[in-house]
N, C-alpha and C positions, 0 to 999 in steps of 0.2 A: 301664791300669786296666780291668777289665773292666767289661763294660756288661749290666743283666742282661736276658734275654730276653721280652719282656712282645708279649700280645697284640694284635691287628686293631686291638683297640678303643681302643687306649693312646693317652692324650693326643697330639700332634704331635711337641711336644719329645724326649720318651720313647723313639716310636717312630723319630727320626731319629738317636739317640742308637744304640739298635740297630742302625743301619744302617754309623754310623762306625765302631762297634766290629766289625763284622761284617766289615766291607770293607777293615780296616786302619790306623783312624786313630790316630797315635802322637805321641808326645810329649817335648818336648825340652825339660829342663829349663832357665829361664832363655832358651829360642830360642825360642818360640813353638808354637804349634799346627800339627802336620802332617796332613795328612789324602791319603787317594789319591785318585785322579781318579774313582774309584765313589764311594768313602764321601764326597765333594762331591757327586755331580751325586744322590746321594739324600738327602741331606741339603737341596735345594735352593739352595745357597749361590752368590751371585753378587755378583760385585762389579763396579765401574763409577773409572774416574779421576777422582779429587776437580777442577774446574774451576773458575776464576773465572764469577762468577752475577753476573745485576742484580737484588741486594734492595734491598729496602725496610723500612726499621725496622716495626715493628705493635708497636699496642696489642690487647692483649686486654681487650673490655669483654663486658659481661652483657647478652642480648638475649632477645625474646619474638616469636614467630610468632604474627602474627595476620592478619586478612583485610583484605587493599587494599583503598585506596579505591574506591567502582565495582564491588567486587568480591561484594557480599552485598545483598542484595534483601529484604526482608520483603511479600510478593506479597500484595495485596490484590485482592477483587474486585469488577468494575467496574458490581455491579448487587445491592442485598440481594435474600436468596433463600433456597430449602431447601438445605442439601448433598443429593444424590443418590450422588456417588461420588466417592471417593476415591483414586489412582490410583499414589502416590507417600508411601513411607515414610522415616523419616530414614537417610538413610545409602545412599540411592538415589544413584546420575548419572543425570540428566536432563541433556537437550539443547533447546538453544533450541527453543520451536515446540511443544515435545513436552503434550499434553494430560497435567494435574496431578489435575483435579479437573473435576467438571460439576457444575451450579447448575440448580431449579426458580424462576427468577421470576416474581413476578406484576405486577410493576414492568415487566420487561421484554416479555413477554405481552402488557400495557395498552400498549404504545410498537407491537408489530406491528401490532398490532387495529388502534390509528390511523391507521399508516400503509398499513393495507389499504384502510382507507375513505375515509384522499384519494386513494388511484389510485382507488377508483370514483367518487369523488365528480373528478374529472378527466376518466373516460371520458362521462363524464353529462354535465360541462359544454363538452366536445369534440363531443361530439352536436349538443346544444343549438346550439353557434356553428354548426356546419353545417347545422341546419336553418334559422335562421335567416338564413344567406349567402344558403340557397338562396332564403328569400323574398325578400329583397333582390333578386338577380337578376331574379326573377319580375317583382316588382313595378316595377320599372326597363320593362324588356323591355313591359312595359302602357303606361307614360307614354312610349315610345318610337312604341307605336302609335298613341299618342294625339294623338302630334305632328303625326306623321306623314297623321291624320285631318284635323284641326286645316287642314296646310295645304293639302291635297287640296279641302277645303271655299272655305279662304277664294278659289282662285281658280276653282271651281265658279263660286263669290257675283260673283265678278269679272265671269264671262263672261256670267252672268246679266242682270247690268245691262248689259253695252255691245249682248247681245241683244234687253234692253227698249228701250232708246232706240233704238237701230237700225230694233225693229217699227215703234214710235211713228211715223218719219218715213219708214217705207213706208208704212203705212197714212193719214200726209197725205197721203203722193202720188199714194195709188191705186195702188201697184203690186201688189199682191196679186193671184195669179190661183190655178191648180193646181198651184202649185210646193208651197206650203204642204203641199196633200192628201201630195205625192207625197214629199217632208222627210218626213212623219209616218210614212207605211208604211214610210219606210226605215228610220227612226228604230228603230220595232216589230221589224222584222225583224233588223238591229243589237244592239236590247234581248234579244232574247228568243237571238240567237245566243251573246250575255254570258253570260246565265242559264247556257245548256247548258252551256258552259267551266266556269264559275264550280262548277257542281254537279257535275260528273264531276272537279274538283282537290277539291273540297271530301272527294267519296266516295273517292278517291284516298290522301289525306291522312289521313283517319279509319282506313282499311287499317292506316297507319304506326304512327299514335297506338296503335291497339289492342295492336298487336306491340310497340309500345318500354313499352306500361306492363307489358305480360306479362315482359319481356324484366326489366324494372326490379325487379320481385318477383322475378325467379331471381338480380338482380345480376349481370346478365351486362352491362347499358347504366347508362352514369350517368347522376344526378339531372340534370345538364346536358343531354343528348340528350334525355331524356325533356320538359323544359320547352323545347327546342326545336321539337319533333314539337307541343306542345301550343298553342304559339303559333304553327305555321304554321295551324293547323288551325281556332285564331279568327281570324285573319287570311280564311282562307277562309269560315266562317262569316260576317264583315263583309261580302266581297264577291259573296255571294250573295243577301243581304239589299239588299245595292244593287242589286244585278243586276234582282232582283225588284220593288224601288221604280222602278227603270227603263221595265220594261217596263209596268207599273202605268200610271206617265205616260205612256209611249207608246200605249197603248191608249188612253188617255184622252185625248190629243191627237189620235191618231186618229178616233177617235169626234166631237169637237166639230169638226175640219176635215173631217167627211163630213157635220154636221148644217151648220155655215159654211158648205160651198160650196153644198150644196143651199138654203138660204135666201140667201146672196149675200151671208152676213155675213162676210166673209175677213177683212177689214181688224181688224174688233174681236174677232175671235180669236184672229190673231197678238197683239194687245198681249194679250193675256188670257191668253194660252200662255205667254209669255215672263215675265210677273208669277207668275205658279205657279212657275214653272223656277226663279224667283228664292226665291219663299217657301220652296222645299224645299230649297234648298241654303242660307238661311238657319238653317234648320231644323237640317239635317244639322251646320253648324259651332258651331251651340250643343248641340248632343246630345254632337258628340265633343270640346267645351271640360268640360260637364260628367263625361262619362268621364273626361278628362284629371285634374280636379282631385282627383277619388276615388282615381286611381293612385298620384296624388302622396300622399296622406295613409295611402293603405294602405306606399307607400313608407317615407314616416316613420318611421310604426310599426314596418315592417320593421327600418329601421335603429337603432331604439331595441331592438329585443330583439336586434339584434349586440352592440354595446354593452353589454346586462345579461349576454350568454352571455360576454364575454370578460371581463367583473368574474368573475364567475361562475367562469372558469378561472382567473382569476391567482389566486382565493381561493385555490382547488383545491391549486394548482402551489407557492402558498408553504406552505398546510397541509403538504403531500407533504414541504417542505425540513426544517421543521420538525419531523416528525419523524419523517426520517430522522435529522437532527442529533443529536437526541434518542437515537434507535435507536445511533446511532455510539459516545456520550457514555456508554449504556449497555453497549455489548457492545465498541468499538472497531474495527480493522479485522477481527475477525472474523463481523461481522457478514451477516446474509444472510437473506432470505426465507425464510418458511416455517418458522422454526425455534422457535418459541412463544414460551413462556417459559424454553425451554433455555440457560445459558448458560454456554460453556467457558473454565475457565480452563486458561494454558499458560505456559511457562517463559518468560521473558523473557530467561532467559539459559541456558547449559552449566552446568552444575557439580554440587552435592553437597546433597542435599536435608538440610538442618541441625538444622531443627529444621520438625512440624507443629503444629500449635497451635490442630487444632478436629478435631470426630468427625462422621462418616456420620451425617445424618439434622440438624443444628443447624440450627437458624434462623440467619443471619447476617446484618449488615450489611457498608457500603462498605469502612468502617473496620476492620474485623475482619480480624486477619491469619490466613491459612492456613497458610503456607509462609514457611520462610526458607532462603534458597538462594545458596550459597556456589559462586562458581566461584576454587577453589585453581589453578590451572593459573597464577598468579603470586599471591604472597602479598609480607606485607609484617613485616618482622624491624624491631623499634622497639628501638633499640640505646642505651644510657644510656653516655655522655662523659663522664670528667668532665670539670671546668670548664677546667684547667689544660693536656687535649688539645684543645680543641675549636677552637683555631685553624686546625689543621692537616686541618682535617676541613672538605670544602668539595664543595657540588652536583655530581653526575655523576662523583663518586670509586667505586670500586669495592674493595670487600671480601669477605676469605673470612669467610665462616657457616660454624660446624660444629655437628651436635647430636649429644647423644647416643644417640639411635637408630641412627645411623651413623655409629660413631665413624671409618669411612675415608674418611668423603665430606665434598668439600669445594664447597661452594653457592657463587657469585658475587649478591653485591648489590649496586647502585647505589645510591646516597646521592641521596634523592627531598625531602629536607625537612631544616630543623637549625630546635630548639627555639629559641624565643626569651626563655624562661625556665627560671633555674636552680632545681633543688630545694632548697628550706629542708635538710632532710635530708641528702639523699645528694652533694648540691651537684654534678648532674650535670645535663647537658641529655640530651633526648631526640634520635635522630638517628634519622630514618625511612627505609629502604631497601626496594626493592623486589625481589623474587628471583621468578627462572624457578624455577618449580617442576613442570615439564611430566607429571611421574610420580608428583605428589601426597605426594610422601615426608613433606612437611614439612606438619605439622596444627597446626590454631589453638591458641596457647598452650603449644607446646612452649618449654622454655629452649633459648636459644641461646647460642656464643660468637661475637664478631664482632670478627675481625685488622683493625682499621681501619690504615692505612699513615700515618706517620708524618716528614715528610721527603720526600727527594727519593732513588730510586733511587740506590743507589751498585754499581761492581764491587766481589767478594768472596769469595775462595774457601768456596764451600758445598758440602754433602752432602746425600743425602736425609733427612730425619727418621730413618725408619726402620733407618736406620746405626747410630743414638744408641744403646747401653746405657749402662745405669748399672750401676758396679762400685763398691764402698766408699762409696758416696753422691754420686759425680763421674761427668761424662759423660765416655764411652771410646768409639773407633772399634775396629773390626779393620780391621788392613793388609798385604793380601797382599806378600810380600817372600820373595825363592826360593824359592817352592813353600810358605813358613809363613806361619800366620795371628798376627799381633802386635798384640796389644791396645795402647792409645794413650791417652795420658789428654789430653783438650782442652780448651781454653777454648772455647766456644762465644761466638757473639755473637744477632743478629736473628735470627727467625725469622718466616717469608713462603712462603704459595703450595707448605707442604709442606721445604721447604729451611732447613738452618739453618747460617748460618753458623759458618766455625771459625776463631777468632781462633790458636790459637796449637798446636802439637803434630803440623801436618799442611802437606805441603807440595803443592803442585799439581801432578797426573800420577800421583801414589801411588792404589794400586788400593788400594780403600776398600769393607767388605764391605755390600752397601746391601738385600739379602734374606739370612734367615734366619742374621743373626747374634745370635740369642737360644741359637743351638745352639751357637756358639762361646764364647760366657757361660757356657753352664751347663758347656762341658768344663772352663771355665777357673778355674773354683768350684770342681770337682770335684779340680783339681790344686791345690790350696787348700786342699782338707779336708785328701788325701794324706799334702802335706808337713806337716799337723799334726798327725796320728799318728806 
C-alpha cells in the first residue's frame, strides 16, 4: 500500500511511515508485517526477549508535591529597622550564607554605642587598677624603710645605754684621761668621712632618678624601675641627713672634750656624751616609728583604691558581656564591630526564593517576615491510601511518582510517615514520602501519581510498557517471528518500575517489539482499512 510522501516537518509517525514504504516494507496477508533491514532500522524499531521479572503488584493512588519538612523557612529579622536593600526576588536560588537583604537599626546602633563605652569604660578602669598597684607598691616599699629605720634605731638605743652605764663607772673610777679627746676626733673624722660617702651616692643616685623619670615619660622604663631609682635615692637622702646629725655630734662632742679636758671635767662629760647619744637615738626611733605609721595608712589607702579599681573593672567587664549578648541576640553570629546600625540579613538555607513579602524603604519589626525560602532539592509527594490498602503500605517502602510534566520520568519516594486518621470523605489516609528532587523538576502543588507496591515481589514474564498498543480496545504486543512483525493480543497483569506483566498470549524468549511499535500499529490499521474497501 503506498505511503504518501510528506515533509521535514511531518509528525514522527508519518515520517517513519515514509521511510518503510520507501525502503520496502511489505505485507503478508494473514502473516504479519514484513519490513527490510533499512525500512526497520529507520523506522527505529527494536525489540528485546520477553523474560521472567521480579514485580510487584502497585497501586495507583493520587498525590500532591509539596515542600519537606525543614524544607521552607519564612526568614525573619533578628533586629526592627529600615529596609535599605533588597537583594533577592521570587524565583531566585540563593545559597546558604548568601546576603538577601540589609537593615538600618537604631536598636542595633544603641547595642554598639554600648558596647563601645564598656571597652572604654574597661581601658579607664585597667588604668585606674594600675595606678593604683602602683601605689600600693610604693607605699609597701616606705613601710619597709620604715622598718627597716625602726630597727637600726632600736639597737642605736641599745648601745646607747650599755655606753651610758659603762661612762657612769668610768667616771666613779677615775679613769678618764685623753682617750676621750682622742674617741672624739676620731669620731669627727669618721662622721664627716660618712658624710662625703653618703653625698657623692646621694648625687650619684639623683643622676639615675633624673634619667629613669625622663626615660619613664618616653616609656622606654617601667613604672617599677622608676619607683625603684626613687627609693634608692630617699634612702640616700636618710643617710645623708644621718650622716650630717653625725658629724653635728661629733663636733659637738668634740668641742665639750676640748672645753673637759681643758678644765679637768673628763669624768662628767663622758656621762653627759653618752646621755645625748642616748637622747638622739631616742629621738631618731620615734621619728622613724612615726614615719612608719604614716606609710602604713597611706598603704591602706592605697589598697582601698585597688579594690574600688578592680569593682570598677569587673562592672566594666560584665557591662562589656552584656552587651555583647545583646549585640549577638541582635545581629547573631554575624555580628562585628564597627558596623552601626547596619544589619544583614542572609539565607539560612540553599533553595528558591518563594515568596518576598515587604518593599525597599518599610519600617519593620522582629516579627515581620521578609522572605520565604524553599529548598526543593528534595520535596515531599503526600499520597492519599485508601483505607482497604494501607496495610500493605509500611515506613521506608519505596515508590514510583509520576507527573505530568514528564510523563517519561519516573521519581523514586520513600514512605516518611502513614496518617493516623481516615478521611470522613474520601475514607483515605494520608501517606507522606519524601523524593530526591536534585534538578527541581518537581514544584510545589503539582498532582502526582504514586505506584505504591502491594505484596511481596513475585517472578513473571514482563515487557516494557512501551511494547503495549492498543488495537480494538485490548492490549497487543508485536512479535518478531522469521523476519515478520505479528501482532498478539495479551492479557496483561501488574504493572511496576515501568514493566507490565503478561499473563497470557506470550511466551518467554519471543522477541517483543519494545521501541516504536506505534509505527507497526498504524501499518496494521492501515491493512484494516484496505481489506475494507
Amino acid at each position: 500500500m503506498p505511503i504518501a510522501l510528506l515533509s521535514g516537518c511531518q509528525p514522527k509517525e508519518t515520517a517513519v511511515q515514509k521511510a518503510t514504504e520507501e525502503k520496502g516494507a511489505t505485507k503478508t496477508e494473514g502473516a504479519g508485517i514484513e519490513l527490510s533491514e533499512s525500512a526497520r532500522k529507520s523506522a527505529g524499531i527494536r525489540t528485546e526477549p520477553a523474560t521472567l521479572q521480579s514485580l510487584q503488584a502497585t497501586q495507583d493512588v493520587p498525590g500532591v508535591v509539596e515542600v519537606a519538612a525543614n524544607r521552607a523557612i519564612k526568614l525573619t529579622p533578628s533586629a526592627p529597622g529600615k529596609i535599605i536593600s533588597l537583594l533577592a526576588k521570587p524565583g531566585d536560588s540563593v545559597s546558604v550564607g548568601q546576603v538577601l537583604a540589609t537593615l538600618d537599626s537604631f536598636e542595633v546602633a544603641q547595642a554598639h554605642a554600648a558596647a563601645e563605652q564598656a571597652q572604654a569604660n574597661i581601658a579607664q578602669a585597667s588604668a585606674a587598677l594600675q595606678t593604683a598597684q602602683a601605689e600600693v607598691r610604693q607605699a609597701a616599699a616606705g613601710v619597709k624603710v620604715a622598718d627597716a629605720a625602726i630597727d637600726q634605731g632600736q639597737e642605736r638605743v641599745k648601745g646607747a645605754r650599755q655606753a651610758l652605764a659603762r661612762q657612769k663607772e668610768l667616771a666613779a673610777a677615775g679613769a678618764f684621761a685623753q682617750a676621750p679627746l682622742q674617741a672624739a676626733q676620731s669620731e669627727l673624722s669618721e662622721a664627716q668621712s660618712e658624710l662625703l660617702k653618703s653625698q657623692t651616692e646621694l648625687q650619684g643616685h639623683l643622676v639615675v632618678l633624673q634619667r629613669a623619670e625622663r626615660l619613664f615619660k618616653e616609656d622606654v622604663v617601667s613604672r617599677a624601675e622608676l619607683e625603684q631609682a626613687q627609693l634608692e635615692h630617699r634612702q640616700d637622702e636618710a643617710n645623708v641627713e644621718k650622716a650630717k646629725r653625725r658629724v653635728e655630734n661629733a663636733r659637738l662632742t668634740l668641742e665639750r672634750e676640748q672645753k673637759i679636758a681643758s678644765a679637768g671635767l673628763l669624768n662628767a662629760r663622758e656621762v653627759q656624751t653618752a646621755e645625748a647619744t642616748l637622747r638622739d637615738t631616742e629621738a631618731d626611733v620615734r621619728k622613724a616609728q612615726s614615719e612608719r605609721s604614716q606609710s602604713v595608712e597611706v598603704l591602706r589607702k592605697a589598697e582601698r583604691g585597688v579594690a574600688a579599681a578592680r569593682t570598677m573593672l569587673v562592672g566594666a567587664q560584665a557591662a562589656l558581656r552584656a552587651s555583647q549578648t545583646n549585640l549577638y541576640s541582635l545581629e547573631g553570629p554575624d555580628h562585628a564591630p564597627g558596623q552601626g546600625g547596619r544589619v544583614v540579613v542572609k539565607a539560612p538555607i540553599s533553595g528558591i526564593v518563594a515568596e518576598r513579602s515587604v518593599t525597599q524603604g518599610e519600617t519593620i519589626e522582629r516579627t515581620t517576615v521578609l522572605f520565604t525560602l524553599q529548598n526543593e532539592s528534595v520535596v515531599q509527594v503526600t499520597a492519599q491510601v485508601p483505607e482497604a490498602q494501607i496495610s500493605a503500605v509500611r515506613i521506608g517502602q519505596q515508590a514510583s511518582i509520576f507527573v505530568t510534566a514528564f510523563p517519561k520520568m519516573r521519581f523514586t519516594g520513600t514512605v516518611q510517615s502513614i496518617g493516623s486518621q481516615v478521611d470522613d470523605k474520601t475514607r483515605a489516609l494520608p501517606v507522606r514520602l519524601l523524593v530526591s528532587n536534585p534538578e527541581g523538576k518537581l514544584k510545589t502543588r503539582m498532582f502526582a501519581r504514586v505506584a505504591l507496591g502491594l505484596g511481596s515481589a513475585r517472578k513473571v514474564l514482563a515487557v516494557p510498557e512501551s511494547a503495549l498498543v492498543e488495537l480494538e480496545g485490548k492490549p497487543h504486543l508485536f512479535v518478531e517471528e522469521s523476519g515478520k512483525f505479528e501482532k498478539r493480543e495479551i492479557v496483561q497483569g501488574v504493572k511496576s518500575g515501568g514493566l507490565v506483566e503478561v499473563k497470557s498470549g506470550l511466551k518467554a524468549g519471543e522477541a517483543v517489539v519494545v521501541e516504536a511499535a506505534f509505527v507497526l500499529k498504524s501499518e496494521s490499521k492501515k491493512d484494516e482499512l484496505k481489506g475494507e474497501e
